[in-house]
MITI-34353 format. One line per 3 residues: their letters; for each residue x, y, z of C-alpha. Coordinates in Angstrom, 3 decimals, always signed. Example, Ala and Ser with C-alpha at 12.3 -4.5 7.8 and 13.67 -1.06 7.14 Angstrom:
REM MITI-34353
AS) +12.300/-4.500/+7.800 ~ +13.670/-1.060/+7.140
REM end
This chain:
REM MITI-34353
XXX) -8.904/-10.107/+4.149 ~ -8.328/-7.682/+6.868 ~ -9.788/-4.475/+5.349
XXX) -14.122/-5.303/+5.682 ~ -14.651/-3.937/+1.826 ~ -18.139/-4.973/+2.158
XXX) -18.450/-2.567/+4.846 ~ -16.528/+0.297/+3.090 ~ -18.981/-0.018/+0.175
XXX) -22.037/+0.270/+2.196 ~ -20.229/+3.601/+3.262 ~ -18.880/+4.678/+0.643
XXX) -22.368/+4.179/-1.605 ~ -23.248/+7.276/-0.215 ~ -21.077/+9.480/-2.452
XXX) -22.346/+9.047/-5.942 ~ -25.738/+10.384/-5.476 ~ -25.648/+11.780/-9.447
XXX) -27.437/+8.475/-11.570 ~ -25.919/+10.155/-14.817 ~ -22.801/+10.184/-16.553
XXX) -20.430/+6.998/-16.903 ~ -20.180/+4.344/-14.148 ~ -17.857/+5.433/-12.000
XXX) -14.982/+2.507/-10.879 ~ -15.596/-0.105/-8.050 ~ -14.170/+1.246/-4.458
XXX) -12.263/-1.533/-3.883 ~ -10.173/-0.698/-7.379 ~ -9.737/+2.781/-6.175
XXX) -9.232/+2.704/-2.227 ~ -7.167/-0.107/-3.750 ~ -5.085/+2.063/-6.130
XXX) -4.728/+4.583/-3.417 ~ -3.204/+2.008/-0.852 ~ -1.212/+0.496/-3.189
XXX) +0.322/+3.901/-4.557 ~ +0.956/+4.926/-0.495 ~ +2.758/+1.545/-0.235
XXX) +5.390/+1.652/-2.879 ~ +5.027/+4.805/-3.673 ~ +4.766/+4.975/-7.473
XXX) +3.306/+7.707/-9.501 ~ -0.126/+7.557/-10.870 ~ +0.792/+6.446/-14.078
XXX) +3.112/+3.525/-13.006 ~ +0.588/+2.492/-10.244 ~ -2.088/+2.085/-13.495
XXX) +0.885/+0.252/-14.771 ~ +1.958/-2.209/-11.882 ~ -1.204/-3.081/-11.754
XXX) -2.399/-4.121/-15.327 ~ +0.914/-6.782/-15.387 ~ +0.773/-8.008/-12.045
XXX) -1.739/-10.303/-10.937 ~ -1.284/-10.044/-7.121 ~ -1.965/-6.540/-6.978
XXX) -5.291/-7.362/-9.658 ~ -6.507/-9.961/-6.743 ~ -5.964/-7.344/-4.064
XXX) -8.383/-5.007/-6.022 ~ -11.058/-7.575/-6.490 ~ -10.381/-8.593/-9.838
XXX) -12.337/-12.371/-10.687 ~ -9.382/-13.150/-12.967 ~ -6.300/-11.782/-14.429
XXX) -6.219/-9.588/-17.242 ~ -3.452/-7.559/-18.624 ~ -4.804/-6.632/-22.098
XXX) -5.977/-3.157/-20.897 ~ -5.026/-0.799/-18.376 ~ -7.512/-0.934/-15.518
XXX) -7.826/+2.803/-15.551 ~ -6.749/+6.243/-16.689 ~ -3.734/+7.404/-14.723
XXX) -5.357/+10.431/-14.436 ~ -8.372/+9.366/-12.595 ~ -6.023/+8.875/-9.825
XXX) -6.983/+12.586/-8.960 ~ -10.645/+12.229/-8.590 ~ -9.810/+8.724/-6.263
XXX) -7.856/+11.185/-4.230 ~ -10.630/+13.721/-4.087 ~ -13.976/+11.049/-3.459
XXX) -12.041/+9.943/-0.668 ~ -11.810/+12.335/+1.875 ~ -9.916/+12.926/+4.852
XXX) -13.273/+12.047/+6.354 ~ -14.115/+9.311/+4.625 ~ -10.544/+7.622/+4.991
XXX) -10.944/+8.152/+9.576 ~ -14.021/+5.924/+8.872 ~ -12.294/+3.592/+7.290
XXX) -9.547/+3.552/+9.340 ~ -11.729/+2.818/+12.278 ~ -13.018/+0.013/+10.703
XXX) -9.939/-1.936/+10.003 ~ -9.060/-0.822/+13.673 ~ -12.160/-2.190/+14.850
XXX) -12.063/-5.578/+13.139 ~ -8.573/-5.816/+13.887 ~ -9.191/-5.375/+18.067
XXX) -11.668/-8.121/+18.041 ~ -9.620/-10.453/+15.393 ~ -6.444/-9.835/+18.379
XXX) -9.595/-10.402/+21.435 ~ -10.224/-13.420/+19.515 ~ -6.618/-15.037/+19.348
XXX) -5.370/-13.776/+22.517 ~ -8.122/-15.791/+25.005 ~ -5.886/-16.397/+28.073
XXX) -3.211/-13.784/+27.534 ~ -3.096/-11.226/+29.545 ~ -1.054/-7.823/+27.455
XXX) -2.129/-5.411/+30.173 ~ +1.050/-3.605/+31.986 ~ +0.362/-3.684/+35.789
XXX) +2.079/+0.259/+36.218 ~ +0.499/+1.717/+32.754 ~ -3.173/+0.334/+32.420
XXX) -4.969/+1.062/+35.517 ~ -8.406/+2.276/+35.151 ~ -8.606/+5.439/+36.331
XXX) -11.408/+6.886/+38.740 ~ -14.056/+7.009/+35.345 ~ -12.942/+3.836/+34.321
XXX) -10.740/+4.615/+32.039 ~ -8.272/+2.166/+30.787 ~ -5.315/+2.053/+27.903
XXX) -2.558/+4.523/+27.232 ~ -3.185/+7.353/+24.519 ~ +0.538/+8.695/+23.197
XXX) -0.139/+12.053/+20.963 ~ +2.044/+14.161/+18.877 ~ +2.369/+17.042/+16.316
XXX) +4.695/+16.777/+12.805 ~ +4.683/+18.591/+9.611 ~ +4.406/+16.963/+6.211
XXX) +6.218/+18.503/+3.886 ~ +4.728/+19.881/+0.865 ~ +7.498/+19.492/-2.896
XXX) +7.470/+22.702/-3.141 ~ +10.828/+25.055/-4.197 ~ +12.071/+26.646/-1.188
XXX) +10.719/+30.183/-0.799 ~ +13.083/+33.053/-1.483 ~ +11.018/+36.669/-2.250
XXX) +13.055/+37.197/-5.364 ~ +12.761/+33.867/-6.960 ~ +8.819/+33.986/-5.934
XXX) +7.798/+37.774/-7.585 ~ +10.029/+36.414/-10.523 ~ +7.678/+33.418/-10.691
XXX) +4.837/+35.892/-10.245 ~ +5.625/+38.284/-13.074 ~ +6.545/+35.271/-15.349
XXX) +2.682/+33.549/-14.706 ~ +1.102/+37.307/-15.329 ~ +3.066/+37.795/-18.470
XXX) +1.266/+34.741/-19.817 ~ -2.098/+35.520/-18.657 ~ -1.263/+38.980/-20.832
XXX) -0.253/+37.152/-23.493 ~ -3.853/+35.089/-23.264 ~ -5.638/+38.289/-23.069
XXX) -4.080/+40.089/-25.373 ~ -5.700/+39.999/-29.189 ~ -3.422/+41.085/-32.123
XXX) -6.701/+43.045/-33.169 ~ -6.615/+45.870/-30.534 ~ -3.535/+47.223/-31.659
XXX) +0.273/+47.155/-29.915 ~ +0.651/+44.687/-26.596 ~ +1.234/+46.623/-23.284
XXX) +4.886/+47.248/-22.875 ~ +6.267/+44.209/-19.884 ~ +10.481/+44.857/-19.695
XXX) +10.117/+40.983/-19.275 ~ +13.428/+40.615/-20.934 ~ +15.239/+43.097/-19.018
XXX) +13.114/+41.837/-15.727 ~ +14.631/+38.320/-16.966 ~ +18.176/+39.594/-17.112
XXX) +18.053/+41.302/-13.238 ~ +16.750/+37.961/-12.108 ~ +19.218/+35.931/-13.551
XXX) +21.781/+38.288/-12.449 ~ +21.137/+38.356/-9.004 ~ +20.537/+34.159/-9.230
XXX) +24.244/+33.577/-10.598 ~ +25.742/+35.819/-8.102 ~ +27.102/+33.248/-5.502
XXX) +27.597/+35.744/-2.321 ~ +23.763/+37.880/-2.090 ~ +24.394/+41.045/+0.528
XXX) +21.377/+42.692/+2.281 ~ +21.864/+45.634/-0.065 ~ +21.817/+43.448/-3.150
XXX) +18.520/+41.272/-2.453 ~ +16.693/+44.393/-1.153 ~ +17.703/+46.153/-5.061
XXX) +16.586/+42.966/-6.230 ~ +13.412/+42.567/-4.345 ~ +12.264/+46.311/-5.807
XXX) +13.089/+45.434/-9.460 ~ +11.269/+42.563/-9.497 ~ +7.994/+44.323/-7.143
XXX) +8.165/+47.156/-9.972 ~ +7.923/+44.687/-13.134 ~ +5.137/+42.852/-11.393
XXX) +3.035/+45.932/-10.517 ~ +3.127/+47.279/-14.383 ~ +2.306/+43.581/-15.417
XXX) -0.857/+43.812/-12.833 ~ -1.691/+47.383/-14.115 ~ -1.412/+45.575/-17.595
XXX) -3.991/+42.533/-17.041 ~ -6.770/+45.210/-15.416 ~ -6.634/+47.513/-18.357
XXX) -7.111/+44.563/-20.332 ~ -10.139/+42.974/-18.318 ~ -11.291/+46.532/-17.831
XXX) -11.923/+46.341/-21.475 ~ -14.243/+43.214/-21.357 ~ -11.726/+40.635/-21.744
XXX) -12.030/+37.355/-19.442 ~ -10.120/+34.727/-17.880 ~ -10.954/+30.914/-16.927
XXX) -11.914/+30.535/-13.256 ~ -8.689/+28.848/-12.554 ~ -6.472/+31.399/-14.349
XXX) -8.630/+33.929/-12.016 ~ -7.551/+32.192/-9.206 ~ -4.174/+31.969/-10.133
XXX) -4.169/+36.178/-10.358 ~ -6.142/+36.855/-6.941 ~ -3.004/+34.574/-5.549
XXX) -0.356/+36.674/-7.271 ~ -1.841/+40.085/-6.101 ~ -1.822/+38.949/-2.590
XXX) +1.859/+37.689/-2.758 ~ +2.300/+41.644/-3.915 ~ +0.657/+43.185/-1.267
XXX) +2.680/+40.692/+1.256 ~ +6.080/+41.365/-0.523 ~ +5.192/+45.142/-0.617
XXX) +4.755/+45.592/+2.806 ~ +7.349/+43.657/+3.743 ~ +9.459/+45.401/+1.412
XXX) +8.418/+49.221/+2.721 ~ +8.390/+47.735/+6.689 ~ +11.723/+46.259/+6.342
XXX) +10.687/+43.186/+7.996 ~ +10.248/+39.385/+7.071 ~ +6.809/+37.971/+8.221
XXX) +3.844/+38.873/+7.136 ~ +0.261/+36.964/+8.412 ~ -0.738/+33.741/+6.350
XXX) +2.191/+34.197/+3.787 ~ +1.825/+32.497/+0.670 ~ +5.206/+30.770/-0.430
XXX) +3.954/+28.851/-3.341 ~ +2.510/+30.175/-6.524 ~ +0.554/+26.864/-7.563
XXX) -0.025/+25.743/-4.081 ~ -0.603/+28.844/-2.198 ~ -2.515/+26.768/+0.428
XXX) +1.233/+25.878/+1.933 ~ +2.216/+27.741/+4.924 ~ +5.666/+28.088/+6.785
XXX) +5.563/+26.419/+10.102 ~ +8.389/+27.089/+12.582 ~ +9.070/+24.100/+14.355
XXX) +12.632/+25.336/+16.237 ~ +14.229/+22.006/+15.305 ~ +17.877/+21.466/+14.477
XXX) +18.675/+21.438/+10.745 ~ +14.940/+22.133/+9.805 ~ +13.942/+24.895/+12.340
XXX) +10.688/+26.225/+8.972 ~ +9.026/+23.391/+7.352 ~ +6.476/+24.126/+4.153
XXX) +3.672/+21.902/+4.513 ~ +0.764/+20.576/+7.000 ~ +0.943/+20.281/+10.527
XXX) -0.365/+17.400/+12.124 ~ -1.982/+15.426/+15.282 ~ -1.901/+11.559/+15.866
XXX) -2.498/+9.331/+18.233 ~ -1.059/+6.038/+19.219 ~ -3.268/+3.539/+21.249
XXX) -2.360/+0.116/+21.657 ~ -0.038/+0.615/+18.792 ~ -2.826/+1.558/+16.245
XXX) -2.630/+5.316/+14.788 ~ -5.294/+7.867/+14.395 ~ -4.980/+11.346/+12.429
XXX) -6.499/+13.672/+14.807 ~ -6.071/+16.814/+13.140 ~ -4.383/+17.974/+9.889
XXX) -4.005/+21.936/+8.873 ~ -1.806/+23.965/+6.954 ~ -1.697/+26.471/+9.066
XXX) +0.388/+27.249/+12.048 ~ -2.258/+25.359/+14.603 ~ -1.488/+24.296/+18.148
XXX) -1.323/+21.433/+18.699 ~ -2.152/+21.715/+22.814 ~ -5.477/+22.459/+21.774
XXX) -6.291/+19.133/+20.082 ~ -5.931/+17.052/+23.535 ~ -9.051/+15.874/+23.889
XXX) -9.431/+12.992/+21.394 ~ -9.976/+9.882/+23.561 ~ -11.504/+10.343/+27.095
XXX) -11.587/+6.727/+27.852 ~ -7.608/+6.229/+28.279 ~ -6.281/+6.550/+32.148
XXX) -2.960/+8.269/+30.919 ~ -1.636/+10.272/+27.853 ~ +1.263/+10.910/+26.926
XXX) +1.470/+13.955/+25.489 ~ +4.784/+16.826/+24.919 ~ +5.156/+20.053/+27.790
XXX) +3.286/+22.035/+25.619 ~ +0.010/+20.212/+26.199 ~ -0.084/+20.361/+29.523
XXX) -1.731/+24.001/+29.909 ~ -4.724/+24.679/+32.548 ~ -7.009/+23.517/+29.903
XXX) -6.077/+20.096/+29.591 ~ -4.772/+19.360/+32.995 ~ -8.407/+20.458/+34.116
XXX) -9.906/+18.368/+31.293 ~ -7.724/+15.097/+32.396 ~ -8.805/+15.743/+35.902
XXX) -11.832/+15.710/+35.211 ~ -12.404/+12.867/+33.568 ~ -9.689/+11.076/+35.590
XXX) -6.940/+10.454/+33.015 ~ -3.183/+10.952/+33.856 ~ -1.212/+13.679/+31.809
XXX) +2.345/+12.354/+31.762 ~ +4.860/+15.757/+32.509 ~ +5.494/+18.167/+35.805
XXX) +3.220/+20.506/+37.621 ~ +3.042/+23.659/+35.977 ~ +5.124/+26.506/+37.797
XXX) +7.896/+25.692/+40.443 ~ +8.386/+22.870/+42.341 ~ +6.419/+22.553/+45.656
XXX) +8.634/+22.888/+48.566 ~ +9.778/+19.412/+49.406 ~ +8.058/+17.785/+46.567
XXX) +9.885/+14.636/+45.250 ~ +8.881/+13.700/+41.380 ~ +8.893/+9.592/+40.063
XXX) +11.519/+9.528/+38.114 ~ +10.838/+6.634/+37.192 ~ +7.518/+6.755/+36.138
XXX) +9.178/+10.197/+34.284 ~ +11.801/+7.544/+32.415 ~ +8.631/+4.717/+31.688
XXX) +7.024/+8.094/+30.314 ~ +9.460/+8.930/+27.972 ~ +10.502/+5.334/+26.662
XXX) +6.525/+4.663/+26.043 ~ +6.129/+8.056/+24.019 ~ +8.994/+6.955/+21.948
XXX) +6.270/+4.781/+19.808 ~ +4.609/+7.817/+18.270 ~ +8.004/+8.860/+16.890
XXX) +8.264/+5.245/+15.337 ~ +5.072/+5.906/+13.504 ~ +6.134/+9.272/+12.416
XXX) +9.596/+7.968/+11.026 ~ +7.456/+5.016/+9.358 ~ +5.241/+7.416/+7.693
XXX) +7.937/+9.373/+6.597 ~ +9.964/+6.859/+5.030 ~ +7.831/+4.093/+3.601
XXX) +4.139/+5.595/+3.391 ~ +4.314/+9.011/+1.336 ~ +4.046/+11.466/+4.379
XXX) +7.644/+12.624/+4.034 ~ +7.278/+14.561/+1.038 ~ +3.656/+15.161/-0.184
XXX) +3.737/+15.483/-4.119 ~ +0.011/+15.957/-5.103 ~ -0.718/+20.000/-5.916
XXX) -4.698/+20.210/-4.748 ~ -5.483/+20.834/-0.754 ~ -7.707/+18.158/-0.930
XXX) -5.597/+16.006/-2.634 ~ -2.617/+16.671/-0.278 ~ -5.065/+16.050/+2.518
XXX) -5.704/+12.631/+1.411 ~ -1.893/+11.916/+0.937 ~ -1.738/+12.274/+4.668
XXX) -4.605/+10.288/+5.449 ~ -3.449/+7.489/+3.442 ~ -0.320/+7.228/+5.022
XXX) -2.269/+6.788/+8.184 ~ -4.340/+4.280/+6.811 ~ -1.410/+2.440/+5.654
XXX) +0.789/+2.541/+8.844 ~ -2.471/+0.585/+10.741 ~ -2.583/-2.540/+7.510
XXX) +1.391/-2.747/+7.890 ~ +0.700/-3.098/+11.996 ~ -1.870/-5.655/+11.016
XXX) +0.244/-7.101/+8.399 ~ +3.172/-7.872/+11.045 ~ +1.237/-9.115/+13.391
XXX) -0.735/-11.276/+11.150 ~ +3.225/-12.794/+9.823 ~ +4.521/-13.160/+13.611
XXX) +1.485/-15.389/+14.106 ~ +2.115/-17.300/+11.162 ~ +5.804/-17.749/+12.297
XXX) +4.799/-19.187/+15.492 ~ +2.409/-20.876/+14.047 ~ +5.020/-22.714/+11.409
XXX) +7.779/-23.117/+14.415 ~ +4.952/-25.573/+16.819 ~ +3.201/-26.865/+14.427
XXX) +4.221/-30.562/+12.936 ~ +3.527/-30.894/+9.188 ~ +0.614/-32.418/+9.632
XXX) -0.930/-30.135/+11.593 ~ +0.038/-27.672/+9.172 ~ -1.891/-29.505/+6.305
XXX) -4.632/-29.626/+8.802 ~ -4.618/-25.969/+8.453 ~ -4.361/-25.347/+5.076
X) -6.877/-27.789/+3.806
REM end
């Protein structure tokens, strides 16, 4: 009853413009689906499952009865829910249930009065609230990257798309040492101590069988022969991880622009986030914001963004609270400007004589604690901490959805608090009252 599907259909009616083909599912089923999957996190074939046998999950997608005679879809239709709804599509939505929750809390709070005295005062625009940003990484399941273990994957992927190309009919296959390439691999894998020396000699080996294999596949397409637009994709991805691996191999170095450290998901990018334990993460980087404990995805990229440059994403709060690395010219400028407080010091030295809050510093500090809560929420319960889907779009969604279902669990404890005060004041016939 929180979630305005009404709403969200009026919105989302707008994406199947095509009148032919089969009718595609009701929104609620899949925006359903896709919640319910970011909740408990079960695959796409056990969230088909869960909800064919259970009945509470059928109500929550708008079923008019139950019925567990037939799956309610395919499992793998799962993929196109992901892809109809959007990044884009799922901010809307999230500012929806935001919305409707606001005025639902305007609505039960009348008299009270949540405003902190030393946090909400409107600022000389008229700004009021407290905006708390922050940057993460969601992790892509991906293997993690080591040069020989990825040209081995490599030469393995263009050996089949030989093997596709290749007719019986034209005579004797192109020669491919994938055996012997197999057996250098392997050898280098088992070894438990790897030297400089050793992974170098292994890095040139495996460089050498891929570059034959690639010398292989154009003769063959030379010839006429064709591929399937994904398998072409799949070898424009492997010839760039050659060029990156050969450089890096005759430069002697380890970093190479936009390195691809994925075969199937060559979208993911290392991001160095310098922290203890994890100082590279493989996966997105992004931006939320935390106002009035509701989240919003600001900005989601795989590649190496920064995040001081995404500052800008709600002028009507009088402070933000915000990490040292947002506070450039830029923003402090911006904030001025518009008369919102950047929590942090001056940039350069101290004035002489200058005397900071510490206090205020400390309230600072304890407030911006909340976005971390949201982060470790996501992580843990909503799907962000390890994104399994293999698309960029798909993965995309997976993040957004884990926004989107860190606001209905804020709702959804608010919603049982009231209920619990509620029960603890109310006599029993009051509560009857209520119920009938």
């Amino acid at each position: 009853q929180t979630i305005p599907w009404p709403e969200i259909e009026k919105r989302c009616a707008a994406l199947f413009t095509n009148r032919k083909g089969n009718v595609a599912k009701p929104l609620r089923l899949a925006l359903g689906a896709c919640i319910i999957q970011a909740e408990y996190g079960y695959s796409d074939e056990e969230t088909a499952l869960q909800i064919q046998e259970n009945p509470y999950l059928q109500y929550f997608c708008g079923y008019p009865g139950y019925d567990d005679e037939k799956l309610p879809f395919d499992s793998s239709l799962m993929v196109y829910f992901r892809k109809r709804l959007t990044p884009e599509v799922l901010g809307e939505i999230n500012e929806m249930i935001v919305r409707d929750a606001k005025e639902r809390q305007a609505k039960e709070a009348k008299s009270k009065d949540d405003d902190d005295d030393s946090d909400n005062h409107p600022g000389t625009g008229g700004n009021s609230g407290t905006m708390i940003v922050d940057a993460t990484c969601a992790p892509s399941n991906i293997r993690y990257p080591q040069d020989v273990s990825l040209l081995n994957e490599a030469r393995e992927n263009v050996e089949k798309l030989l093997d596709v190309l290749h007719d019986p009919a034209d005579g004797k296959k192109p020669r491919t040492y994938r055996q012997r390439a197999r057996k250098d691999y392997l050898k280098y894998t088992r070894c438990r101590k790897h030297t400089t020396k050793m992974t170098r000699k292994a890095i040139g080996k495996q460089l050498a069988y891929l570059r034959r294999d690639l010398d292989a596949v154009d003769g063959k397409l030379s010839l006429g022969k064709s591929l399937t637009t994904r398998q072409m994709k799949r070898l424009d991805t492997i010839r760039t991880i050659y060029e990156q691996q050969k450089y890096m191999y005759d430069n002697r170095t380890h970093s190479v622009p936009d390195r691809i450290v994925s075969v199937s998901q060559p979208f993911v990018r290392p991001i160095v986030r310098g922290k203890a334990g994890k100082p590279v993460e493989f996966g997105a980087k992004l931006d939320i914001s935390v106002v009035d404990g509701r989240t919003r995805l600001e900005c989601c990229s795989f590649g190496a963004c920064n995040e001081a440059g995404n500052g800008r994403a709600v002028p009507s709060a009088s402070r933000i609270l915000a990490d040292k690395i947002c506070r450039n010219r830029e923003n402090l400028s911006y904030c001025k400007e518009h008369g919102i407080r950047l929590s942090g010091p001056a940039l350069g030295r101290p004035r002489k004589g200058e005397t900071r809050d510490k206090a205020q510093d400390y309230r600072d500090e304890c407030e911006r604690v909340e976005v971390e809560r949201r982060f470790s929420l996501a992580k843990r319960k909503c799907g962000m901490g390890l994104v399994t889907a293999k698309l960029r779009e798909t993965a995309a969604h997976v993040i957004a959805m884990s926004v989107l279902a860190l606001n209905l669990r804020k709702i959804q404890c608010a919603i049982l608090q009231l209920l619990a005060f509620l029960r603890a004041i109310l006599s029993p016939k009051q509560k009857w009252a209520i119920v009938q």
